[in-house]
C-alpha positions in Angstrom: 12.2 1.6 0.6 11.3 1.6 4.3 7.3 1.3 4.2 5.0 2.2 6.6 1.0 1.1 6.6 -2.4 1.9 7.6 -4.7 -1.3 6.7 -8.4 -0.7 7.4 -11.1 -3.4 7.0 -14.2 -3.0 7.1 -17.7 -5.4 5.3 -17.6 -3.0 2.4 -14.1 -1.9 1.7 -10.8 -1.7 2.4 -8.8 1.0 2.6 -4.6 0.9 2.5 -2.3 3.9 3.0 1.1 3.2 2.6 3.8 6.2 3.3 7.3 6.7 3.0 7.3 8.2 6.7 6.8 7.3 9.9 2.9 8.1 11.2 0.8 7.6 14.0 -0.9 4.8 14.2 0.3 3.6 10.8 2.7 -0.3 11.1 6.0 -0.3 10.0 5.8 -2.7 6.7 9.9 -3.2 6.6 12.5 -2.0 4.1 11.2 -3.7 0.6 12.8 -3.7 -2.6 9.7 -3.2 -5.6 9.7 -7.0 -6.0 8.3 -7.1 -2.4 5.8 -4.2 -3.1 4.7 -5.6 -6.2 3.8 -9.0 -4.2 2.3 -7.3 -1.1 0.2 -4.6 -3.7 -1.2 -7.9 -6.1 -2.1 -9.8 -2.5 -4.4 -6.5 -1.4 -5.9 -6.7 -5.2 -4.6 -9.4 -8.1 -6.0 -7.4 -10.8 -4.0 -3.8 -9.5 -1.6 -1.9 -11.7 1.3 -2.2 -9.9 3.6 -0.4 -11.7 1.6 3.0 -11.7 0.8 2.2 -8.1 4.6 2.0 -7.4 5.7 4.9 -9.6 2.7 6.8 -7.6 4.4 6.2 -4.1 7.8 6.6 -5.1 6.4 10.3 -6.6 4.6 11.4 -4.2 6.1 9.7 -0.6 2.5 8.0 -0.3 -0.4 5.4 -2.0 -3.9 5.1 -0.3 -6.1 2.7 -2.2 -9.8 2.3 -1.8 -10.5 -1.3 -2.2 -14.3 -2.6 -2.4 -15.1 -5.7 -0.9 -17.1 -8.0 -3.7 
C-alpha cells in the first residue's frame, strides 16, 4: 500500500491523516505491507486497534486519528 501522511503536533493532541493518495502538503510514508502499518499505527498509540484501523483505511482510501496528548 503506497501511504501518504499528514502528522500534526501540537501540546494537546495529535492529529494523523494517512491516505491512499497523493495530497498537498501530506509526506509520502513509502509502499508498506500491513506488518509495517501495524508497527507505525502502535508507535502513534500502543494501546490502538489496529486491525479496525487498517480495515478502516483499506475501506475507505483514508484514516485520520485524533490523538490526545496525556
Amino acid at each position: 500500500m503506497k501511504i501518504w501522511v499528514l502528522d500534526k503536533i501540537t501540546p494537546a493532541y495529535r492529529q494523523v491523516r494517512l491516505n491512499f493518495e497523493e495530497s498537498d502538503g501530506y509526506d509520502y510514508l513509502g509502499d508498506v505491507n500491513e506488518d509495517d502499518l501495524e508497527k507505525y499505527l502502535l508507535e502513534l498509540q500502543n494501546d490502538i486497534d489496529v486491525a479496525k484501523n487498517i480495515k478502516l483505511l483499506k475501506y475507505y482510501g483514508y484514516l485520520h486519528l485524533f490523538i490526545i496528548s496525556k
